[in-house]
N, C-alpha and C positions, 0 to 999 in steps of 0.2 A: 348354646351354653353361654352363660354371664357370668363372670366374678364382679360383685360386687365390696365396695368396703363402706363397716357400717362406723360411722358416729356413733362416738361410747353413747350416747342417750339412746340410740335404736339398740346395738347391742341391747341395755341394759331391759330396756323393753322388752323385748322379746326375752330375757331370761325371765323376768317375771311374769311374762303372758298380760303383756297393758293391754289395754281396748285405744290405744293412741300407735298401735301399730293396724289398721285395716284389714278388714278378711284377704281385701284382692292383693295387698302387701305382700302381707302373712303367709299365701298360697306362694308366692311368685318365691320370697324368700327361703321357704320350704323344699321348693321342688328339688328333687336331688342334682336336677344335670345342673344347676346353680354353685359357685362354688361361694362362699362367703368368708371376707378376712376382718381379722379382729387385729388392730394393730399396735405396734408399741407404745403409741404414743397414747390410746386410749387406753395401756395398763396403768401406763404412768398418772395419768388424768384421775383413771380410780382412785390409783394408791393415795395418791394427793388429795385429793378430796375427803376421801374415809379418815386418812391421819387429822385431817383437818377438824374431823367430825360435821360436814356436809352431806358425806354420803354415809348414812348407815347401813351397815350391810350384819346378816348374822352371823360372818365367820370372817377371820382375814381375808384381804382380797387372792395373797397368793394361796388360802386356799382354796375358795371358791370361787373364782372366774376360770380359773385352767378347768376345770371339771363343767360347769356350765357351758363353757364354749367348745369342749368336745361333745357335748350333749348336744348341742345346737349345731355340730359338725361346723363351725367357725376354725378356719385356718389360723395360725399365728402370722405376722407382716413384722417383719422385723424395721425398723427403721435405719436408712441406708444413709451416708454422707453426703450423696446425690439426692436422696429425699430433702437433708436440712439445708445444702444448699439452694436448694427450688426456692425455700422461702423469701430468698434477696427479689426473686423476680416477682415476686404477689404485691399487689397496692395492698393500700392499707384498710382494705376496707371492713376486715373484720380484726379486733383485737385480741383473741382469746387463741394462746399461743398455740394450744391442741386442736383448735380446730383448723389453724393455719398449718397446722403440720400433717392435720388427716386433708387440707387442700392438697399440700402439694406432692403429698404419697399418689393421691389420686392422678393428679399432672402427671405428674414422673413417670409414670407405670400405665398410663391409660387405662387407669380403672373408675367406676360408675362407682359416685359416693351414695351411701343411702342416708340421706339427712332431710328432719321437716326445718333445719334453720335457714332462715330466707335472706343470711346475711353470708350465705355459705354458697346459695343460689346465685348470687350475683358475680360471684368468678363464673371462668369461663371454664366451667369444669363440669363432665359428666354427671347429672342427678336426678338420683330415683326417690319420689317421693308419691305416695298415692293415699 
């Protein structure tokens, strides 16, 4: 059994059924003994974005990602004090604040990140990518 957490961009993938998530992915991510988390900082990411008009989505996001992620049985990951202090300890080598914050959830908690960003790959943090 694996918990994984995904990158709002995987999440969002797989709610819409991309072809940018892989059948052998797809299978791995589905399997039920798998557990999958969807975390705070990737609702935030949404909500940010859609207000922004970035991301179009058909409904608000707080109506439609809570119900999509219990469809996709995606756990909620709340964000912990211990998660945003992680972030002092990360180089800089990526800027994009949510993705340093779904880093260092990952750090903190010993969890395997599912991300295809390859600036995400260069910490030294569990990744699943196929």
């Amino acid at each position: 059994m694996a918990t994984y957490l995904l990158d709002t961009c995987v999440a969002l993938w797989i709610f819409e059924g991309s072809p940018r998530i892989s059948p052998d992915l797809r299978d791995r991510l589905t399997d039920p003994s798998h557990d999958l988390l969807l975390s705070d900082a990737s609702l935030l990411e949404i909500v940010i974005k859609h207000g922004l008009g970035k991301l179009p989505l058909p409904r608000p996001p707080s109506e439609l990602i809570p119900t999509l992620a219990a469809r996709h049985m995606m756990d909620p990951l709340p964000l912990s004090a211990a998660d945003i202090w992680r972030i002092e300890k990360l180089s800089g080598l990526h800027r994009d604040p949510f993705d340093r914050l779904l880093v260092a959830q990952a750090l903190e908690r010993g969890l395997e990140l599912v991300t295809p960003d390859p600036k995400i790959q260069e910490y030294d943090v569990p990744v699943l990518w196929m």
